[in-house]
N, C-alpha and C positions, 0 to 999 in steps of 0.2 A: 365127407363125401363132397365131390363138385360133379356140379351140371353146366353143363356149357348150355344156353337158352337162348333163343334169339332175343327176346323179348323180357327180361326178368320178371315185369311187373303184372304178365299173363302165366308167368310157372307157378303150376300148383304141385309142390315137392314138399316130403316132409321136414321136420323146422331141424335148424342147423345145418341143410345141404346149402353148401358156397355156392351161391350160383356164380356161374360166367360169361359176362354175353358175348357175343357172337355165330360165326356163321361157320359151319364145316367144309366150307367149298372155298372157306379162305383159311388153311392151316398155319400161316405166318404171324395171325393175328390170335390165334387160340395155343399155338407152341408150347410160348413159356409156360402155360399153364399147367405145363403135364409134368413139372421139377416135383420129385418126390410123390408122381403117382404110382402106385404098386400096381394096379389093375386098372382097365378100364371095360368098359362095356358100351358097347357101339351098335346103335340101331338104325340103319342108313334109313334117313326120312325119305330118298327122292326117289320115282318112281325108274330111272336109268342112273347109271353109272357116271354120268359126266360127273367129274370135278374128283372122281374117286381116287382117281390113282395119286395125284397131289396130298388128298389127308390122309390115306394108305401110307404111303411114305413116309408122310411126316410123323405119324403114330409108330411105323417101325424104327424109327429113327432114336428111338426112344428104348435104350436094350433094356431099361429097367419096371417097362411096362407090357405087363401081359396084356394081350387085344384079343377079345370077344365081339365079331361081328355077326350082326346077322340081320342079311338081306339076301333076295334071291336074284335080285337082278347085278351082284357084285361077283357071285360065282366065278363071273371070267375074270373078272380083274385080280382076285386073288390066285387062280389058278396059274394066272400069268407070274406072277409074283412069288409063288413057290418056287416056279420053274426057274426063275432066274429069269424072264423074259421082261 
């Protein structure tokens, strides 16, 4: 298992999870990290959507990775992104 973490040396995760540091509103920099993820699971921290549509993308971008989000304030931006918009 990996954790993307801002901070590694503040995650309290259990032992053997990879951590990763970084930030999700910079997808360029956390990418590579998702070679060979099967799943991931996504808990948007921020209280709006800025910066979503960027790590949205980047995560679909990824045909071998299933994506579990859940936030209420991202609603539109995947609605938009179902749609094709």
């Amino acid at each position: 298992m990996r954790a993307l973490v801002r901070d590694p040396r503040r995650a309290s995760l259990p032992d053997g999870t990879k951590l990763v540091s970084g930030n999700i509103r910079e997808p360029p920099r956390f990418a590579s990290h998702l070679d060979e993820v099967g799943a991931l699971f996504l808990a948007w921290p921020f209280l709006t959507a800025e910066g979503a549509d960027s790590a949205v993308q980047s995560l679909a971008s990824r045909a071998q990775t299933k994506t579990t989000i859940v936030s209420h304030c991202l609603r539109s931006v995947m609605t938009r992104k179902s749609a094709g918009r």
